[in-house]
C-alpha positions in Angstrom: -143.2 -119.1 33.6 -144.1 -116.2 31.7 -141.5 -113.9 32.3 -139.5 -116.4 31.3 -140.8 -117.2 28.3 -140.3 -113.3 28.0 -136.2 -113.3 28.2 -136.4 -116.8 26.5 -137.7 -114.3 23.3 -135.5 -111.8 23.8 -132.7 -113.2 23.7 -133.3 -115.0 20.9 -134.4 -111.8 18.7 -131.6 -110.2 20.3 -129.2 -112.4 19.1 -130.6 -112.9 15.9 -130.4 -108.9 15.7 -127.1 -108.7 16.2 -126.3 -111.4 13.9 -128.2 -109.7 11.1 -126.6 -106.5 11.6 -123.5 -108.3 11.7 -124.1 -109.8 8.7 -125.7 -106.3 6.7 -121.9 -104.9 7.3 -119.8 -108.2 6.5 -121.8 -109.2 3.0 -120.1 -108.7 0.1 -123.2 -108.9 -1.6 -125.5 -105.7 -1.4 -128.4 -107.0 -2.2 -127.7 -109.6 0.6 -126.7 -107.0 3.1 -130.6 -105.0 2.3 -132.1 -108.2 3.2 -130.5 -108.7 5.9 -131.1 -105.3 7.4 -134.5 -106.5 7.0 -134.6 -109.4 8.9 -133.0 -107.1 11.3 -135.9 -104.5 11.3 -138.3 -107.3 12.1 -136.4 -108.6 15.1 -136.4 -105.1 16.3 -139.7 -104.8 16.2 -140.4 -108.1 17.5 -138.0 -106.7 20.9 -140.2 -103.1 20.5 -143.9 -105.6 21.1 -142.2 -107.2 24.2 -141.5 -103.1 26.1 -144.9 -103.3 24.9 -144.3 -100.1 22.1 -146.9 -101.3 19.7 -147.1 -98.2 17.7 -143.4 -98.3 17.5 -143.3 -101.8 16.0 -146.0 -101.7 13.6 -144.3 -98.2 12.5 -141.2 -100.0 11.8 -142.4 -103.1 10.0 -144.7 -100.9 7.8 -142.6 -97.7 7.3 -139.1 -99.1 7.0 -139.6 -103.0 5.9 -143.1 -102.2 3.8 -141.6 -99.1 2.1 -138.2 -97.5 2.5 -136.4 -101.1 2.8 -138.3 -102.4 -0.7 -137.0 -99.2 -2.1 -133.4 -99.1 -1.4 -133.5 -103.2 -2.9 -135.1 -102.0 -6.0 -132.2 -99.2 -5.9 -129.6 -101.8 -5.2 -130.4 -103.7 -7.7 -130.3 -100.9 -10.5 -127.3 -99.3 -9.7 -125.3 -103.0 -10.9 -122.1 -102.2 -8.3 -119.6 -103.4 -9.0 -117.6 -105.1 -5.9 -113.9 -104.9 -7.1 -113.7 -101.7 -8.0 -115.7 -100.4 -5.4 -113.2 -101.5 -3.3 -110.2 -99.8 -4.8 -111.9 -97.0 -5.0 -112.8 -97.6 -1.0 -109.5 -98.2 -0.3 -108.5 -95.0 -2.1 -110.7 -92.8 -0.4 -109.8 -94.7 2.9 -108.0 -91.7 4.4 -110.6 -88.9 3.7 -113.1 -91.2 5.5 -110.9 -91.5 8.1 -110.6 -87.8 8.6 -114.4 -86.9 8.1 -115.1 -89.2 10.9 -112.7 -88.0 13.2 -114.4 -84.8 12.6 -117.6 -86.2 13.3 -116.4 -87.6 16.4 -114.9 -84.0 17.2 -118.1 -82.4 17.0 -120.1 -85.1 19.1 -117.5 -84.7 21.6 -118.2 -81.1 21.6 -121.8 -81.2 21.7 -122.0 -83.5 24.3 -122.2 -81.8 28.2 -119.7 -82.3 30.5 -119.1 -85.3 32.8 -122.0 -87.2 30.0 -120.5 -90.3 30.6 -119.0 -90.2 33.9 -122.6 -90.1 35.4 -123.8 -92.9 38.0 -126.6 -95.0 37.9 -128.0 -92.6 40.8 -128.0 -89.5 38.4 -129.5 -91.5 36.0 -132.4 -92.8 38.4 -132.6 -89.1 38.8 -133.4 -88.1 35.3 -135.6 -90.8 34.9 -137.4 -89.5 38.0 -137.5 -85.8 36.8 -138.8 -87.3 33.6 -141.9 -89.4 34.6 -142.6 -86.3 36.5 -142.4 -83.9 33.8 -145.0 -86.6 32.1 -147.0 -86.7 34.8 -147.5 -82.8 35.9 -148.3 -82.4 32.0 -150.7 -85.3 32.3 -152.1 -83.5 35.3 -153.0 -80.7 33.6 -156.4 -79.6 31.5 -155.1 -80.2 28.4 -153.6 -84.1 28.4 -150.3 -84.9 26.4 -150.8 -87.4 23.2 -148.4 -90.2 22.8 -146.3 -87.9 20.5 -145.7 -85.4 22.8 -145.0 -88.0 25.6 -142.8 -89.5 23.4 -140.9 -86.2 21.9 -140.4 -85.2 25.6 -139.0 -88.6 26.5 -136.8 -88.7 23.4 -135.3 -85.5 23.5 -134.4 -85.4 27.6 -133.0 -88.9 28.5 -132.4 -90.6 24.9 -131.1 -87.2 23.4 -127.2 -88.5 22.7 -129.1 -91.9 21.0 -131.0 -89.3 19.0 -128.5 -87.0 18.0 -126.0 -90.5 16.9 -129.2 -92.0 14.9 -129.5 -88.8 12.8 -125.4 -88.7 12.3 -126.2 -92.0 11.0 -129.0 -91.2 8.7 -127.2 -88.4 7.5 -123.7 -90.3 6.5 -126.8 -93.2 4.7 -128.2 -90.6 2.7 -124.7 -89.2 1.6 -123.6 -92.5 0.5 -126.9 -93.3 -1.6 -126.3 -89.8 -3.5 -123.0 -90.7 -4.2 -123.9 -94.3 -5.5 -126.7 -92.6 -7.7 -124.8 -89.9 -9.0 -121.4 -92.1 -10.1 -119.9 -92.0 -13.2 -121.1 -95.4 -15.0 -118.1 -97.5 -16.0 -119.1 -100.2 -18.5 -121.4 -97.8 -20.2 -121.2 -96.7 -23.7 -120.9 -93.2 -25.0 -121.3 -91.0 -28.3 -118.1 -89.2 -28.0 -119.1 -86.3 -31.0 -115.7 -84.9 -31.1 -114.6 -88.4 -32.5 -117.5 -88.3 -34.7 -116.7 -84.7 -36.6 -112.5 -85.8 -36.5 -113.8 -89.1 -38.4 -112.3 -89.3 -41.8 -114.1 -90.3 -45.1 -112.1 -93.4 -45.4 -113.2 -94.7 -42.8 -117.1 -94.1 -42.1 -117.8 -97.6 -44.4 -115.8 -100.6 -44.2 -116.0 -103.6 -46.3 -115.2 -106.8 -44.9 -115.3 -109.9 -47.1 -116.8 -112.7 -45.6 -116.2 -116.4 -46.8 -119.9 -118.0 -48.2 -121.3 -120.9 -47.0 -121.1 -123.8 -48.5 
């Protein structure tokens, strides 16, 4: 009964995950898409409590959803984008992505070792068993590991390709925030001086006659 009570929950946050992050990429709305993401961030760490990765979860609901997430609404909300010409512009721009992903693709390709995904579920038993006993010789020893250093070794050996894909990620998210931030306002107004000296005398006043009210 309990276990399944266990998938009963996972499923259900797992779906609702993936419809959240479904939804974050399919919204035309960005401050609909932000919310979203956080519902998603809160399913995830609901899944993180049932592998029983406390620290994990109450890292991501206070870190990402408390701070970072509140932030990038508040930032949403100033920048005022504009969704029509955002997407000229996208579709402008379209082929340039296109080509700085292939690269990126290129160069994960590269990085990665040979035969990565051709590997069986017996090599991967392997590493797993390599791993835990990497953890436990270190645990074994006089000085014991902390749960960063357990974690760090765990991360970097079996979950390294997950790792090195999250911080591709990150990297492309903080590229497009700079490049939301630093645009070139569009229905802002200017001083233009050079308009300003060129001005003739004629016309710095205007009178405009006006009918009186009655």
């Amino acid at each position: 009964m309990h276990s399944l009570l266990q998938q009963v929950i996972f499923y259900l946050f797992a779906g609702l995950t993936v419809f959240s992050a479904l939804m974050v990429i399919t919204q035309n709305n960005p401050v609909r898409c932000v919310l979203f993401l956080v519902l998603a961030f809160l399913s995830s760490s609901v899944l993180w409590l049932l592998v029983q990765a406390e620290f994990l979860a109450l890292i991501l609901v206070l870190v990402y959803v408390g701070a970072v997430m509140t932030l990038f609404l508040f930032v949403v909300m100033m920048l005022n984008i504009d969704i029509e010409s955002m997407k000229k512009e996208m579709m402008k721009r379209l082929p340039l992505g296109l080509i700085l992903v292939a690269l990126l693709v290129s160069l994960l390709h590269i990085a990665l070792p040979k035969h990565a995904f051709h590997s069986s579920v017996e090599t991967s038993l392997s590493a797993r068993t390599e791993t835990h006993t990497l953890l436990a010789t270190a645990t074994e020893s006089t000085t014991p590991l902390s749960d960063t250093e357990q974690l760090g070794m765990v991360l970097y050996t079996q979950y390294g390709f997950a790792f090195e894909l999250a911080a591709v990620i990150l990297l492309v998210a903080i590229v497009a925030a700079i490049t939301l931030a630093h645009r070139a306002p569009v229905r802002s107004k200017r001083q233009s001086i050079l308009q300003q000296i060129m001005t003739q005398r004629n016309e710095r006043v205007k009178l405009v006659e006006m009918k009186a009210e009655k």
